[in-house]
C-alpha positions as CSV (number, residue, x, y, z in Angstrom):
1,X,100.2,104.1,72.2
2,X,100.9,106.6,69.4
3,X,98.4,109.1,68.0
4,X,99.2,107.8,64.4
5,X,98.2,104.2,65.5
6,X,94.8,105.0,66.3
7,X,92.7,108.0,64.6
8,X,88.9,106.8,64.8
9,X,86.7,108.7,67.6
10,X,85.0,107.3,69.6
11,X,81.1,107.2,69.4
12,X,81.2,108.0,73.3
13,X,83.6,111.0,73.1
14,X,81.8,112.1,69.8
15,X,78.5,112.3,72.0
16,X,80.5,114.3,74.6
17,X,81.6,116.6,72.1
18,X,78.5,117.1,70.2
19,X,76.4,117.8,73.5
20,X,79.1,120.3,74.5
21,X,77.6,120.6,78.2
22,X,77.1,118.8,80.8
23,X,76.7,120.5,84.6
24,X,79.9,118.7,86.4
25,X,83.1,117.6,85.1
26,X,85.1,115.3,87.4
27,X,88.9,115.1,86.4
28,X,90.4,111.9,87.4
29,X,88.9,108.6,87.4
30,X,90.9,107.0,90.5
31,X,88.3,105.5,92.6
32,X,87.6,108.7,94.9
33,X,86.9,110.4,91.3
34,X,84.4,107.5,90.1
35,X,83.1,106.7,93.6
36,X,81.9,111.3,93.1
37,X,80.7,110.7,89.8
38,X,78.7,107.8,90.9
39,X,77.2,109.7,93.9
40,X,76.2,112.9,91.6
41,X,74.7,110.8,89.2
42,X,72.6,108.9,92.1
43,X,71.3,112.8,92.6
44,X,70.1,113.4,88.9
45,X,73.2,115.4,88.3
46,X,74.5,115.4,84.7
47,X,77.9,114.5,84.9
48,X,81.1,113.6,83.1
49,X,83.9,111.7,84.5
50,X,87.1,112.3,82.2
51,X,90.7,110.2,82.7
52,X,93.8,110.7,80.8
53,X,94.9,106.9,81.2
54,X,92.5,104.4,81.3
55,X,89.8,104.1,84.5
56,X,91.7,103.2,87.8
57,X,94.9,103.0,86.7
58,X,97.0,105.5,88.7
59,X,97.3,105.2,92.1
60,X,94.0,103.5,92.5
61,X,95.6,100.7,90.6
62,X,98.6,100.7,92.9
63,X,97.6,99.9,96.0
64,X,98.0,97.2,98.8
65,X,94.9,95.4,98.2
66,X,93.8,96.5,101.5
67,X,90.3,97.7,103.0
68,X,91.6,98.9,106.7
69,X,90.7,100.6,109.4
70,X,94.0,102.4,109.5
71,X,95.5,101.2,113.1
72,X,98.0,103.0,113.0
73,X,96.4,106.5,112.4
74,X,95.8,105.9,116.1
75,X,99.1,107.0,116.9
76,X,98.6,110.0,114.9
77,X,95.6,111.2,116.6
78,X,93.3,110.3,113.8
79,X,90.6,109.0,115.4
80,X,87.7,111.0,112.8
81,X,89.9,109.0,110.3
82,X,89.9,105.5,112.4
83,X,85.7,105.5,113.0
84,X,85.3,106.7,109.4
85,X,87.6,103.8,108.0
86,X,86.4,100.8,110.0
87,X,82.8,102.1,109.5
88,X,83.4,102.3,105.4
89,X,85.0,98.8,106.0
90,X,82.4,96.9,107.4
91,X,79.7,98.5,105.2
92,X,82.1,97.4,102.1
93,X,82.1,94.0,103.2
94,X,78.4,93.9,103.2
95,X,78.2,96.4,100.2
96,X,81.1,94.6,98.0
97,X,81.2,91.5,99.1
98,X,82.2,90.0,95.6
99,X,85.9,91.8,96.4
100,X,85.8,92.8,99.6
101,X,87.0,90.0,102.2
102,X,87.5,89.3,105.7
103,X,91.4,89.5,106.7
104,X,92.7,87.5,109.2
105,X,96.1,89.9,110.3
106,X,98.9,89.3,112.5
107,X,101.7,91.4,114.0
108,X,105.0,89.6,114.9
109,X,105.8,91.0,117.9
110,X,109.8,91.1,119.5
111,X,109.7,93.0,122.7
112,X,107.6,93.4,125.3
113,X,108.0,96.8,126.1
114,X,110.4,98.8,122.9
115,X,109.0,102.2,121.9
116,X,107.3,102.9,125.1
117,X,108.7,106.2,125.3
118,X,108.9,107.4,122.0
119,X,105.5,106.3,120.9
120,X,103.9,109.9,123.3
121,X,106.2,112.3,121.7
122,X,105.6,110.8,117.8
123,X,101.7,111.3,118.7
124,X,102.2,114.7,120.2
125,X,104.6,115.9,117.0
126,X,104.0,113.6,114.5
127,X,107.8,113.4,114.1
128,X,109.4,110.0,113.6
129,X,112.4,110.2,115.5
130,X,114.5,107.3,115.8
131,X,112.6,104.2,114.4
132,X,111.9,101.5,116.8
133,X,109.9,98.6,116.4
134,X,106.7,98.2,118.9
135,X,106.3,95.8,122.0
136,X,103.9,94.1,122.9
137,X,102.3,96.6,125.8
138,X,102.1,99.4,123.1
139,X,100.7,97.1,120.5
140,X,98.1,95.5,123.0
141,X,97.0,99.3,123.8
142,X,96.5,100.0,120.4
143,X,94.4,97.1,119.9
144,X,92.4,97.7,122.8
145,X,91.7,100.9,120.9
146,X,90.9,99.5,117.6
147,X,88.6,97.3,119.1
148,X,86.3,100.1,120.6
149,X,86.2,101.9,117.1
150,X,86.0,98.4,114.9
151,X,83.6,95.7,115.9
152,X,80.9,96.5,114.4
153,X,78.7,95.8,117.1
154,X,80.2,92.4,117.5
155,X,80.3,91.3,113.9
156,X,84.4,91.6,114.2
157,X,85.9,89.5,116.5
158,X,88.5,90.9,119.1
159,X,91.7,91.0,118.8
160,X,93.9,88.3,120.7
161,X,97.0,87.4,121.8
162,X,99.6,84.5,121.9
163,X,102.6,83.8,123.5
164,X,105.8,82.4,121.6
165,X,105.0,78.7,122.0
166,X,101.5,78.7,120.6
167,X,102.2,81.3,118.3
168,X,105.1,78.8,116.8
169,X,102.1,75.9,116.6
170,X,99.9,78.0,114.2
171,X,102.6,79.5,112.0
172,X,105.3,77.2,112.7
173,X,107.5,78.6,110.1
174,X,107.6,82.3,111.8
175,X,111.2,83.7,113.6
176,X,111.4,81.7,116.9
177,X,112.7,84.9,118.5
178,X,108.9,86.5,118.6
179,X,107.8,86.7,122.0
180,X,104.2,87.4,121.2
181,X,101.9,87.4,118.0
182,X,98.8,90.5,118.2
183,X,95.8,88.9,115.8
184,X,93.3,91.2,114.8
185,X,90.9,91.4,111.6
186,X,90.6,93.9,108.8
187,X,89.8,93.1,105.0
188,X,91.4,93.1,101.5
189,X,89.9,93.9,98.3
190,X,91.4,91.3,95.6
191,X,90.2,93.1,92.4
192,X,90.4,97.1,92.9
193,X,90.5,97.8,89.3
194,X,87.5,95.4,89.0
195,X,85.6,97.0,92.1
196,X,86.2,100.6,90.8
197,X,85.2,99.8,87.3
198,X,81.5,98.5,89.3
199,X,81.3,101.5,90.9
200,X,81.7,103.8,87.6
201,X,79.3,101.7,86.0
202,X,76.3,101.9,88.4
203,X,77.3,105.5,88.0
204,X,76.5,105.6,84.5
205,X,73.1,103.6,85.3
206,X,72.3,105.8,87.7
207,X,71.4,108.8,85.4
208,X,71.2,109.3,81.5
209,X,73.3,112.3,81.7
210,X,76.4,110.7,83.4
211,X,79.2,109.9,81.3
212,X,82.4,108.6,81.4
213,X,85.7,108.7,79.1
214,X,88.9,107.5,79.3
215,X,91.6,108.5,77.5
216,X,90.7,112.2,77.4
217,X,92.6,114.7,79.3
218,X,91.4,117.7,80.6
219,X,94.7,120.5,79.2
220,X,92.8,123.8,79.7
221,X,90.3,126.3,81.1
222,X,88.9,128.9,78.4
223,X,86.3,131.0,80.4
224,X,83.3,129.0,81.1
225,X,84.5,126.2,79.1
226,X,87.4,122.8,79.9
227,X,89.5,122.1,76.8
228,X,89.9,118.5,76.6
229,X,92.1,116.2,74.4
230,X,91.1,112.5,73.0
231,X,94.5,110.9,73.6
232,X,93.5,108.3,70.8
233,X,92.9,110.9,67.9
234,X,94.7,114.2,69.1
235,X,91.7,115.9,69.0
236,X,90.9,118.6,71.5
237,X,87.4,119.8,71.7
238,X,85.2,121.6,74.6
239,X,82.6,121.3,77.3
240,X,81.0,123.7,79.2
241,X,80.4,122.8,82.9
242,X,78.9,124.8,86.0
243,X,81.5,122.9,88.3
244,X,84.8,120.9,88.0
245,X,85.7,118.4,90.6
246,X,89.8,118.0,90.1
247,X,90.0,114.6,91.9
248,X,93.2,113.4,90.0
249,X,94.9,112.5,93.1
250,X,98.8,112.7,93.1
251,X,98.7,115.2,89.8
252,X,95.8,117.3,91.4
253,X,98.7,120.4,91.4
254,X,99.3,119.0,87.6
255,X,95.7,119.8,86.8
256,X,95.4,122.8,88.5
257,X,98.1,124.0,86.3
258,X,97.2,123.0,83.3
259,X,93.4,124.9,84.4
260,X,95.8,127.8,84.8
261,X,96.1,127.9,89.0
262,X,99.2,127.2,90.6
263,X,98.6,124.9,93.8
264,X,100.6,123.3,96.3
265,X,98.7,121.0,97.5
266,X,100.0,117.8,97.1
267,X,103.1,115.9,98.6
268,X,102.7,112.2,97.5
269,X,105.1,109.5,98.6
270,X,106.3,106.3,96.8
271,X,105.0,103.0,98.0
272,X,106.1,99.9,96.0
273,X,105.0,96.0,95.9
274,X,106.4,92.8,94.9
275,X,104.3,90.2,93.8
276,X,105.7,86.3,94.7
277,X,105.0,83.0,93.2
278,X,106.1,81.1,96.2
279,X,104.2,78.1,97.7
280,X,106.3,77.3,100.2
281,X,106.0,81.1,101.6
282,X,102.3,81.3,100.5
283,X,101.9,77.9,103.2
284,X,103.7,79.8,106.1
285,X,101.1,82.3,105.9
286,X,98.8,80.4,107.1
287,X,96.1,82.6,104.6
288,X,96.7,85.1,106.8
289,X,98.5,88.6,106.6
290,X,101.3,89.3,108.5
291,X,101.4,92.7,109.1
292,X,104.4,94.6,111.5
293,X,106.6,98.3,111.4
294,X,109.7,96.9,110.6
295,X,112.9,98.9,112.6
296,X,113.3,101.5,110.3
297,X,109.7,102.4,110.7
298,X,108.2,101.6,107.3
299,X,104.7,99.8,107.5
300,X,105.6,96.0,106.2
301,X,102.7,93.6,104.8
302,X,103.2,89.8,103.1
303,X,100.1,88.2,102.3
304,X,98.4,85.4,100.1
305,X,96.1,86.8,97.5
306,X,95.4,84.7,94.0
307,X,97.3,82.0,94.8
308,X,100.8,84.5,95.3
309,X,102.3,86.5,98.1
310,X,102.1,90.3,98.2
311,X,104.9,91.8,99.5
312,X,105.1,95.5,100.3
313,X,105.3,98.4,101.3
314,X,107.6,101.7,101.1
315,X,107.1,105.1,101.9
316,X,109.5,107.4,99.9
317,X,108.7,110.8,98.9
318,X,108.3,110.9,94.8
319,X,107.7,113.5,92.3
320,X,104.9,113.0,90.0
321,X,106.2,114.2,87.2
322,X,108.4,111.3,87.2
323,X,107.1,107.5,87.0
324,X,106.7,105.4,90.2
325,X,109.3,102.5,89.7
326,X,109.7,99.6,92.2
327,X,113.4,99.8,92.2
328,X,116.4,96.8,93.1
329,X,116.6,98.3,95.9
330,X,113.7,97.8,97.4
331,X,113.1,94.1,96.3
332,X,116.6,93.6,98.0
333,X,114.6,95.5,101.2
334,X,111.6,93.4,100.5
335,X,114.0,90.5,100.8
336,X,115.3,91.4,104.1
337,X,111.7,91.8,105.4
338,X,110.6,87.9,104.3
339,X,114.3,86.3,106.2
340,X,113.3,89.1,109.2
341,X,109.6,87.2,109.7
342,X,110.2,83.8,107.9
343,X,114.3,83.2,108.8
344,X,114.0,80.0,107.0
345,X,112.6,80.2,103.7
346,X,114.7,81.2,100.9
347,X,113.4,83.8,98.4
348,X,114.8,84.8,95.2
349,X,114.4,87.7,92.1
350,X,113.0,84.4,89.9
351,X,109.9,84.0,91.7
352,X,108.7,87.3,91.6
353,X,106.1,87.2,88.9
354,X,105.2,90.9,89.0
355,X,106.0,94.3,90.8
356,X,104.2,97.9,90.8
357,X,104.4,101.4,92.2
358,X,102.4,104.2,93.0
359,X,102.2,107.1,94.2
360,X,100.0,107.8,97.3
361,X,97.7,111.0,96.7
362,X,98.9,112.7,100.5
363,X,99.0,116.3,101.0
364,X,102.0,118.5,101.1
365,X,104.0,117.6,104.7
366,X,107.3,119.9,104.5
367,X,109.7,118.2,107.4
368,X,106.8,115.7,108.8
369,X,107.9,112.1,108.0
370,X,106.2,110.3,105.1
371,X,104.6,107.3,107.3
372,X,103.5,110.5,109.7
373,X,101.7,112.5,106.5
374,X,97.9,112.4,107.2
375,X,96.4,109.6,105.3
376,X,92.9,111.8,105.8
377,X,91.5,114.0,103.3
378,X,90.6,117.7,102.8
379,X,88.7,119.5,99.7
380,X,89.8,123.2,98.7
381,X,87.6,125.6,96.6
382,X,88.8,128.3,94.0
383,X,85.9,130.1,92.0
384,X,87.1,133.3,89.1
385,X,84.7,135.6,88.0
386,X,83.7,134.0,84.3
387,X,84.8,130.4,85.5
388,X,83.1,127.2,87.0
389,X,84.1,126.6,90.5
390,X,87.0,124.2,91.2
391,X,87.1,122.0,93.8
392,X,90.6,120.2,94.1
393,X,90.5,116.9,96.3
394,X,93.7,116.7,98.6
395,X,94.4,113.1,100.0
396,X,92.3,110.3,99.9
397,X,92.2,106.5,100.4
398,X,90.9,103.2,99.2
399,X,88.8,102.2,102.1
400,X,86.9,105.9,102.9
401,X,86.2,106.4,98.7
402,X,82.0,106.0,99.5
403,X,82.3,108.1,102.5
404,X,84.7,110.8,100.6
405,X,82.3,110.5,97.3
406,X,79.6,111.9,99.5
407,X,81.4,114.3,101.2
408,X,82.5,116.1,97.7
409,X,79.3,115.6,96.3
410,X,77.7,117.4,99.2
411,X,80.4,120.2,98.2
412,X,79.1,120.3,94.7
413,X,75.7,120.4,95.6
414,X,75.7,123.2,97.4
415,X,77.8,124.7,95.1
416,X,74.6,123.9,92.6
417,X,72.1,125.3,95.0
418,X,70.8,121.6,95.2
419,X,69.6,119.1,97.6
420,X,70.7,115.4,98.1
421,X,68.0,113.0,96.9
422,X,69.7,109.5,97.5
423,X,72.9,108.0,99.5
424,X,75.2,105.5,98.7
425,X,75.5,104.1,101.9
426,X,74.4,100.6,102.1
427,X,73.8,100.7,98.7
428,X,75.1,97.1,96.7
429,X,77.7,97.7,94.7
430,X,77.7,95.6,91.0
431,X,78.5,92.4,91.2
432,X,77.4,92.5,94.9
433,X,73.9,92.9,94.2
434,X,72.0,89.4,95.1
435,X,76.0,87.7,96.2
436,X,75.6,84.7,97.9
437,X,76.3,84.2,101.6
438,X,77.2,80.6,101.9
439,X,79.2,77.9,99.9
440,X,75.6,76.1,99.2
441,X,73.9,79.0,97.8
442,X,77.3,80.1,95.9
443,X,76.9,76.4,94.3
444,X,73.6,76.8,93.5
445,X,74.3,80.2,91.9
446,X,77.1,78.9,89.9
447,X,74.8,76.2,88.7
448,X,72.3,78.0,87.3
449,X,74.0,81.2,86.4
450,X,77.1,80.7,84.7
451,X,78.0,76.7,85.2
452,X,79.9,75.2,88.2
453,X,83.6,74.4,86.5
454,X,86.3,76.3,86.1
455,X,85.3,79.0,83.3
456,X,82.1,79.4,85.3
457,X,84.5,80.2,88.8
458,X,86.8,82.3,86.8
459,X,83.5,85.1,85.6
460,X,82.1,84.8,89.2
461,X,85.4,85.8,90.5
462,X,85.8,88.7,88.1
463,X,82.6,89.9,88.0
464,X,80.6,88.8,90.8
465,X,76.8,88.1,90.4
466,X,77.2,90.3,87.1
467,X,78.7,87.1,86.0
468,X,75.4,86.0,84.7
469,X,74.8,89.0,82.0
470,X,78.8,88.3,80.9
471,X,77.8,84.4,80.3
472,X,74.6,85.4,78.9
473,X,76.1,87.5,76.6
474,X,79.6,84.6,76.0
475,X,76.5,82.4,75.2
476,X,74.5,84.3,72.8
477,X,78.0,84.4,70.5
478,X,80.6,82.1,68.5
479,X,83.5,81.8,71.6
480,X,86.4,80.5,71.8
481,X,89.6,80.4,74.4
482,X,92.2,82.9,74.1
483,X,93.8,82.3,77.7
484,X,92.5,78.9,78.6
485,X,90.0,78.9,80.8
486,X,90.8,82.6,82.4
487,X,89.7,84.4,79.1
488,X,87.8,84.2,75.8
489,X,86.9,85.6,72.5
490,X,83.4,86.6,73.4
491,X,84.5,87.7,76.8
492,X,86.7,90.3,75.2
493,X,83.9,91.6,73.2
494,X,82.1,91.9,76.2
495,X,84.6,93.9,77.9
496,X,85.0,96.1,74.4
497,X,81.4,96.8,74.5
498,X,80.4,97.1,78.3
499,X,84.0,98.4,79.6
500,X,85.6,100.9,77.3
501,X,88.2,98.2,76.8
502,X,90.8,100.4,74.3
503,X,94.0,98.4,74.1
504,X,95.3,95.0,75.1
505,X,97.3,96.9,78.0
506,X,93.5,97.7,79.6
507,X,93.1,93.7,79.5
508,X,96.6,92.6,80.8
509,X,96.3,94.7,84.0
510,X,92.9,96.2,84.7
511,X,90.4,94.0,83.0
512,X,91.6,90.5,84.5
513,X,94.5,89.6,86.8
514,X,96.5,87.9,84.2
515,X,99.2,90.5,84.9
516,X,99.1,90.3,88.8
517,X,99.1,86.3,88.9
518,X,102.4,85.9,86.4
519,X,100.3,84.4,83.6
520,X,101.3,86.5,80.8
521,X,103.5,85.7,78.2
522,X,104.2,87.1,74.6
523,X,102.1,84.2,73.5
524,X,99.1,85.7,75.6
525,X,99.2,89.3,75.0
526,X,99.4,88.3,70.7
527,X,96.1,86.4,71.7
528,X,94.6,89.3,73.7
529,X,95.5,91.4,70.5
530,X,94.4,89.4,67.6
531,X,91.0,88.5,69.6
532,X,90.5,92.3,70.1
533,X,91.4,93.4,66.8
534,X,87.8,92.3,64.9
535,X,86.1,94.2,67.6
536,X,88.3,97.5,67.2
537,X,88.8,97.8,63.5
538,X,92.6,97.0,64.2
539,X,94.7,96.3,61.4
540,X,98.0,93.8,61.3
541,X,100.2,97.0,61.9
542,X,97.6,98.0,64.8
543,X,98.0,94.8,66.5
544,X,102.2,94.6,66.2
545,X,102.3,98.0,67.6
546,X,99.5,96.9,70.8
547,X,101.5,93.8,71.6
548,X,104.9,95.8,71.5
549,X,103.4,98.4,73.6
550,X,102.1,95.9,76.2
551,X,105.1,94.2,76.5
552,X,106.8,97.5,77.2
553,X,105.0,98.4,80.2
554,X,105.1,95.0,81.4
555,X,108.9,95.2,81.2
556,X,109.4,99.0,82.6
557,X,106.8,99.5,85.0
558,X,106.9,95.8,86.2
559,X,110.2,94.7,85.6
560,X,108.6,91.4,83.7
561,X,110.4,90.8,80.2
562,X,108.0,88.2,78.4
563,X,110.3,88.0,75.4
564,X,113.5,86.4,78.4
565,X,110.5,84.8,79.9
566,X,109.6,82.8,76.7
567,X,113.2,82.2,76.0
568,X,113.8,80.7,79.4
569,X,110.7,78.6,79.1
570,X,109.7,80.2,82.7
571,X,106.0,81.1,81.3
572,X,103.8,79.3,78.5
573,X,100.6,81.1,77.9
574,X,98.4,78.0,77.6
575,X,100.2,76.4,80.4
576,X,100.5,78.9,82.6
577,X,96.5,79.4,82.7
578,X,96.2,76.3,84.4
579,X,98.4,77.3,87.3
């Protein structure tokens, strides 16, 4: 969005400005960024949490909807990184259980014994060498491992094993030429921007003096004091702070620029997604994921989420100056992946309903392959006389973010000369607070909540049992539909009001799933706009240049071009809520 379109301040950036000081400033509100601001505010520190984009919309917003363990950091040696993961996985599946789900994963398996004698020198070297795809002795090893780190004192079941013949009689539509399929259970979290925005939120409940803005970027360091820029107005102003956490994950060298260090730090790589409407593949699932390293050595996932199939992912070194792009080339090798599992379903570019890049926040790796590069993370300190201390997050991942929260937050504590007064662990995230446990009680709750039909089911999925303040408030208001049942007028003033909602773009993608699912048309994002305008003091011109905007990121950073789609009659906006 252009400067010229928007020029009012915020009254939370004006507060920022006006106060001047705060004691930390966390740069980067990806969900390792939010999930340290949340853990310093839960300590009485006064805190502000600043993002250039919009909350969780960089690499956080990218990812494979996946809450893992990391099996295949076994291979690597990461074992610190394994316990930490499955432990941060099973407490988020207690913690979040609103978005955080049990997933049911299997591994295709083609040999018995392939990659038996590479697999000790890629774990003593970390190089790839020549790809192979694993058989079924180095897979059940690496099972019997995950097991021992992963159970969760029973709580996860074991993994298991099948031959071809019974394997074929529970997913009938896999390649007949598996010998084996390797089952084993992880979990998937189908709303990250949703789950990240809970986390930032009991952040800023935590503590009066925690704050947090999007749309301001952090551009300088003069002396004592971080320069920072509304994107919406132009406007720079400053803020004094003791310490500055630079958690802005593939850009962390970026920052550290612009706060006038050079840093090497960072060596992110590419991983792309494809997003299918696809019944007949969504059915050969069989709900589960089917997860494998295909033969050129890239980590390969399809799996039902929201009614689709996710399909992904690569692992190509990027720069991020430039913007991730999923490219033709890697739907065509997306393509090849689906005939590789599923020989007999046909797949084409029409049912792909969305697609989405990122880049992954790893650390600098020189000759060391990309799927080698540590997934774990590291945190580096620089203090100059006359400036705060800086401490620069390197690497990072969805599943450890509460773990790594705490870990940088110890950092800055002592940094303060302070103690830890609370922990985050096993502490109920948003929407997770009072979620119920069974389908009885989750009708009962629906009931008397937010009401047990379809609009009701659609707030409980976005919000959890936060639901009930979001219906409270939709009731309390003249509402009306703007996307069927999946969105309406009040609901949008809710999100203005509770979520820093600042354009329709913030709605599309990060606010709902309407994006994700293939349930935007031109027809939907004019809606979006007009039902937001009364709430942001947008004018006609405003709300032309919002919907033009939106449809331009839809169409270059998700290769979906609503004004063909409407032309084609693929996608009605009223229609396609029902789907």
């Amino acid at each position: 969005m252009s400067e010229s379109t928007a020029t009012a301040e915020r009254e939370s950036v004006r507060a920022a400005r006006e106060l001047g000081r705060t004691t930390v400033v966390v740069i980067g509100a990806g969900i390792n960024g939010i999930a340290t601001f949340r853990d310093l505010a839960m300590q009485g520190v006064d805190v502000l949490l600043v993002e250039r984009e919009d909350f969780a919309s960089g690499a956080t917003a990218a990812s494979s909807h996946m809450i893992h363990g990391g099996i295949r950091y076994l291979e690597n040696g990461e074992f610190r990184l394994v316990k930490e993961s499955v432990t941060e996985r099973n407490g988020l599946l207690k913690i979040a259980p609103h978005f955080v789900k049990p997933l049911q994963t299997t591994i295709p398996i083609y040999s018995t014994f392939s990659g038996i004698f590479a697999a000790p020198l890629r774990f003593l070297t970390h190089k790839q060498g020549r790809p192979q795809e694993r058989g079924a002795f180095l897979i059940k090893i690496g099972l019997m491992l995950y097991d021992t780190f992963s159970r969760d004192g029973g709580n996860v079941p074991r993994h298991r094993f099948l031959g071809r013949r019974r394997s074929l009689e529970q997913l009938p539509k896999l390649d007949e030429e598996i010998k084996y399929t390797a089952t084993y259970y992880d979990a998937s979290v189908h709303d990250p921007e949703r789950l990240a925005l809970d986390v930032l939120r009991d952040g800023e409940a935590a503590h009066t003096g925690a704050r947090a803005l999007n749309y301001v970027e952090a551009v300088g360091l003069d002396g004592d004091r971080l320069r920072l820029r509304d994107r919406e107005t132009g406007a720079d102003f400053h803020v004094q702070a003791d310490v500055i956490v630079n958690a802005s994950g593939p850009w962390t060298d970026l920052t550290n620029e612009a706060l006038g260090t050079a840093t090497a730090f960072m060596g992110g790589t590419k991983g792309s997604h494809i997003v299918l409407d696809h019944p007949e593949l969504l059915e050969a699932t069989g709900g589960r994921e089917i997860f494998f390293e295909h033969s050129d050595g890239r980590i390969v996932l399809i799996y039902p989420l929201k009614g689709r199939v996710l399909v992904g992912t690569t692992d190509i070194d990027a720069d991020p100056r430039e913007p991730a792009r999923c490219t033709d080339e890697e739907v065509q090798y997306f393509f090849d992946l689906i005939g590789h599992v599923f020989p007999a379903i046909a797949v084409d570019r029409s049912q792909i309903v969305y697609r989405y890049s990122g880049i992954r926040p790893l650390p600098h790796h020189d000759d060391t392959a990309p799927g080698f590069v540590s997934r774990d993370y590291r945190i580096e300190r620089r203090k100059d006389s006359g400036a705060p201390a800086v401490f620069s997050l390197v690497g990072g991942k969805w599943t450890t973010f509460r773990a790594l929260g705490e870990n940088l937050a110890n950092h800055v504590l002592t940094e303060l000369g302070r103690r830890r007064v609370a922990s985050t662990a096993g502490v109920r995230i948003g929407g997770g607070n009072g979620y119920p446990k069974t389908p009885r009680r989750k009708l009962e709750w629906l009931r008397d909540n937010v009401g047990d039909d379809e609009r009701g089911r659609v707030l409980f999925g976005r919000y959890g049992t936060r639901a009930a303040d979001v219906a409270a408030f939709i009731a309390d208001g003249e509402d009306s539909p703007v996307v069927g049942d999946l969105l309406s007028s009040r609901e949008l003033r809710w999100m203005v009001e509770n979520e820093q909602v600042c354009h329709v773009a913030d709605v599309v993608f990060r606010r709902t799933s309407l994006a994700f699912t293939g349930d935007v048309d031109a027809g939907v994002i004019r809606a979006i706009a007009e039902g937001l305008a009364p709430y942001l003091g947008w004018d006609a011109a405003r709300v032309d240049a919002e919907i033009d905007d939106t449809a331009s990121k839809l169409r270059d950073a998700h290769g979906v071009d609503v004004a063909q789609a409407v032309a084609a009659g693929v996608v009605t906006g009223t229609a396609s809520a029902g789907r």
